[in-house]
C-alpha positions in Angstrom: 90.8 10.9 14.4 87.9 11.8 13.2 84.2 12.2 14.6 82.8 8.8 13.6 85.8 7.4 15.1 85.7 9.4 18.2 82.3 7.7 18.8 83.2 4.4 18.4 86.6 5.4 20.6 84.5 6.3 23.0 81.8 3.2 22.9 84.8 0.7 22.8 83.8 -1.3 25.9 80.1 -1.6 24.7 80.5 -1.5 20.5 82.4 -4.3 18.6 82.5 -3.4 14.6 82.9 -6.3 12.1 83.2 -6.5 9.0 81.2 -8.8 6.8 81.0 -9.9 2.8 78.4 -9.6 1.0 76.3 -12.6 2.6 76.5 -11.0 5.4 79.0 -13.4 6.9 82.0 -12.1 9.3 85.1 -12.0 8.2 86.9 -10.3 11.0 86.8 -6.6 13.4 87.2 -3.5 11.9 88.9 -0.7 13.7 86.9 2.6 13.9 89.6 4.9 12.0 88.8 1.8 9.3 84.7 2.1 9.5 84.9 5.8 9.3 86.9 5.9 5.7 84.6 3.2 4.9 81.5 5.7 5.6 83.6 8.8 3.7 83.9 6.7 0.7 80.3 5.5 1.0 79.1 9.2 1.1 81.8 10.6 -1.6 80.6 8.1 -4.1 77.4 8.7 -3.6 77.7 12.4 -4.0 79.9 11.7 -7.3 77.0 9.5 -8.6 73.9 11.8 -7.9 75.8 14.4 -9.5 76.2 12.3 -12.3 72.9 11.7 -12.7 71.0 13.6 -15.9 73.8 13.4 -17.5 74.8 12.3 -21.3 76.9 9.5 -22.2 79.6 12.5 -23.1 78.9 14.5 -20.5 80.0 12.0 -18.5 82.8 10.9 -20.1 84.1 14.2 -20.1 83.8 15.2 -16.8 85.5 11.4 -16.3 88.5 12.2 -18.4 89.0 16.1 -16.8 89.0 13.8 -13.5 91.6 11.8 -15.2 94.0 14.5 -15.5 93.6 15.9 -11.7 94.4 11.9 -11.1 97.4 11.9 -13.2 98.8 14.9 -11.6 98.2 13.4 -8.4 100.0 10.5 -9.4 103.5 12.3 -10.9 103.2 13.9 -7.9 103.2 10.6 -6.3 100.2 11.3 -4.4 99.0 7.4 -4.8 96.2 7.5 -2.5 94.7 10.9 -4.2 95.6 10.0 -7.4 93.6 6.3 -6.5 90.7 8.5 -5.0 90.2 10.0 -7.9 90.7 7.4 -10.6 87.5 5.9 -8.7 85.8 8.4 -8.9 86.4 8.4 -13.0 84.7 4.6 -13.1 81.6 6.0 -11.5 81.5 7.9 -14.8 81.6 4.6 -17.0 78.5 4.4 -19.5 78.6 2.1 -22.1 76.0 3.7 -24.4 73.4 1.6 -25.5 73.2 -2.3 -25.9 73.3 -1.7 -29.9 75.9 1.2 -30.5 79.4 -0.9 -30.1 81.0 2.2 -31.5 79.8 3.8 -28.3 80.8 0.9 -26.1 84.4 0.9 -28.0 84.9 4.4 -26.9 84.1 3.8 -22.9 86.5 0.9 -22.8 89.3 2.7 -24.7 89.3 6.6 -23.5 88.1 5.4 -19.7 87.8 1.6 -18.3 90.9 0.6 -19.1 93.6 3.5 -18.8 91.6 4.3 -15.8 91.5 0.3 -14.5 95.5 0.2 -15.3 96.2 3.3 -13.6 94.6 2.2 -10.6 96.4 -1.1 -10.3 99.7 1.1 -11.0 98.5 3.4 -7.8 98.0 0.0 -5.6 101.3 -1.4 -7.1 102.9 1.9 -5.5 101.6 1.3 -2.2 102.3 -2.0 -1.9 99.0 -2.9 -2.4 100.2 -6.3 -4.7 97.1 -8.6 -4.1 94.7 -5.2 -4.9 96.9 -5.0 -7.9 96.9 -8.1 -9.6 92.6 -7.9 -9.5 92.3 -4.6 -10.6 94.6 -5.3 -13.8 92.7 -8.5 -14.2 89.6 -6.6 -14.8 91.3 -4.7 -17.3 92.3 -8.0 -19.0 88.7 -9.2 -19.0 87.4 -6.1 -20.7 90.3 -6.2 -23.7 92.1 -9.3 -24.1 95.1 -7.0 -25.6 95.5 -5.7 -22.5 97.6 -8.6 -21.7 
């Protein structure tokens, strides 16, 4: 367990945590082992993403695909979880280019977004993540119809 979770442990008889959408509505409790990967994931992606900053286009897209490769090892290791880490992390990296350079926009979509979107429904379809899945791939399908 970690600290975060230790506190809430501890605050159990005083502290409720819910979870809520993005309206602010509850949907339901969260356990504190759940609110403290929640607050890890918060904080690795925003590390990723202010390290990202200042970069080019192609910086980023390289950095992306070297990430890629970690995440592939991960995943013929069958390391799902890792390998799902760190295909997230790779999307942070997504830059289209510019509203007018399609060439550019071609690119994104073809070396990252979508192997990276597919792989990531292939990591949930190990866990048995099915639902996860079946959104993830659909975003790949909205992005290139061929995907299909």
């Amino acid at each position: 367990m970690g600290p975060i979770a230790q506190i809430f442990h501890e605050m159990k008889d005083t502290c409720t945590i819910k979870r809520v959408d993005k309206n602010q509505n509850v949907i339901g409790n969260a356990r504190p082992e759940d609110f403290e990967k929640d607050v890890n994931r918060a904080q690795r992606t925003g590390m990723i993403a202010k390290g990202l900053q200042g970069l080019s286009r192609s910086e980023k897209l390289q950095w992306a695909l070297q990430v890629k490769e970690t995440a592939n090892a991960e995943y013929r290791c069958r390391n799902f979880k890792a390998a799902a880490a760190l295909y997230n992390d790779c999307l942070l990296a997504l830059d289209f280019g510019s509203d007018s350079n399609l060439a550019e926009l071609i690119e994104s979509r073809r070396k990252l977004q979508l192997p990276i979107t597919l792989n990531l429904a292939s990591c949930m379809l190990e866990q048995g993540f099915n639902d996860k899945a079946e959104k993830i791939a659909d975003l790949a399908i909205q992005a290139d119809k061929k995907c299909a």
